[in-house]
C-alpha positions as CSV (number, residue, x, y, z in Angstrom):
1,X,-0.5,-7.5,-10.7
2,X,-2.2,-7.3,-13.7
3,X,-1.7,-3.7,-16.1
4,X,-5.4,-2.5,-15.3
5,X,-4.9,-3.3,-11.6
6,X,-1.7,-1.3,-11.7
7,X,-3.4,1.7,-13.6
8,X,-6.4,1.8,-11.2
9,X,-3.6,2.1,-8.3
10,X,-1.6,4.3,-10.3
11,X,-5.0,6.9,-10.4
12,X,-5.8,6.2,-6.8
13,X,-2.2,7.1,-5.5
14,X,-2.3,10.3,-7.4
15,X,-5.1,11.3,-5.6
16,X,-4.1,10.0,-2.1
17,X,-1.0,11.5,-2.9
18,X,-1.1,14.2,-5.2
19,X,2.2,15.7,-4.0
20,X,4.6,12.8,-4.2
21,X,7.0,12.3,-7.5
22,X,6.2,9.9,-10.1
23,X,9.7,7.8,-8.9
24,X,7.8,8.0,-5.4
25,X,4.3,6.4,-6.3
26,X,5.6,4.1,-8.7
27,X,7.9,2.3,-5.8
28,X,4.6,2.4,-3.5
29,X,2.4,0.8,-5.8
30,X,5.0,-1.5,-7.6
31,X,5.7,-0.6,-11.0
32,X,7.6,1.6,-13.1
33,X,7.7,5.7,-13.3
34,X,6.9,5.1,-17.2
35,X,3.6,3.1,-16.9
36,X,3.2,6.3,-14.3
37,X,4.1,9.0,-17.0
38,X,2.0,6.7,-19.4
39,X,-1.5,6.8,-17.1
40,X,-1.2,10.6,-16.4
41,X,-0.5,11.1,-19.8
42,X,-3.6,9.0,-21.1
43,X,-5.6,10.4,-18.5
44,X,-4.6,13.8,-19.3
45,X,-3.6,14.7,-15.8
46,X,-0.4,16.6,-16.4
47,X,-2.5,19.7,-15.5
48,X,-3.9,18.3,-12.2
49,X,-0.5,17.7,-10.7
50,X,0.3,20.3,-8.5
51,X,3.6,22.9,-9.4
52,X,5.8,21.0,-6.6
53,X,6.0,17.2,-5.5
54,X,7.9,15.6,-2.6
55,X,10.7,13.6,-3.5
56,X,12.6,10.3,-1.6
57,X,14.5,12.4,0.6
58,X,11.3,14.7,1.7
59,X,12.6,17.9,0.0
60,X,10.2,20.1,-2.7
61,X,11.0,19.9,-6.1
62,X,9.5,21.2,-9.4
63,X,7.1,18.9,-10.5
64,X,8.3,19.0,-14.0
65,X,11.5,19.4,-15.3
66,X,12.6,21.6,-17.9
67,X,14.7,20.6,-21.0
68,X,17.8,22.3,-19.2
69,X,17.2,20.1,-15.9
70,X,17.6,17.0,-17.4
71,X,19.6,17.5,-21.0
72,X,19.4,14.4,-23.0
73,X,22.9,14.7,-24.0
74,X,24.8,15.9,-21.2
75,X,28.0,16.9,-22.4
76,X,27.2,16.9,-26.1
């Protein structure tokens, strides 16, 4: 599938599903959470995503994660 054909399912997922994770529409349409990040990012629809998404195993979880969440040097 084509880049623009991903991106144009990337922004109809997020509408359809507004509440699913990035890891969970990027597995439905095909491609990866980063060209996901990338299109809400361009398309400067960080603010439209609601506070909590739906992950994989059907529990709530923040929809972004904080510096502390996720350190980028666990350990360090």
């Amino acid at each position: 599938m084509p880049s623009a054909d991903k991106r144009h399912a990337i922004l109809l997922a997020l509408k359809t599903w507004p509440d699913k994770s990035q890891t969970q529409l990027a597995e439905q349409i095909g491609c990866t959470q980063g060209l996901g990040s990338q299109v809400i990012s361009a398309n400067n629809l960080d603010s439209c995503r609601p506070s909590r998404v739906t992950g994989k195993d059907g529990k709530s979880y923040p929809a972004s994660r904080t510096e502390s969440q996720h350190p980028r040097n666990p350990g360090k």
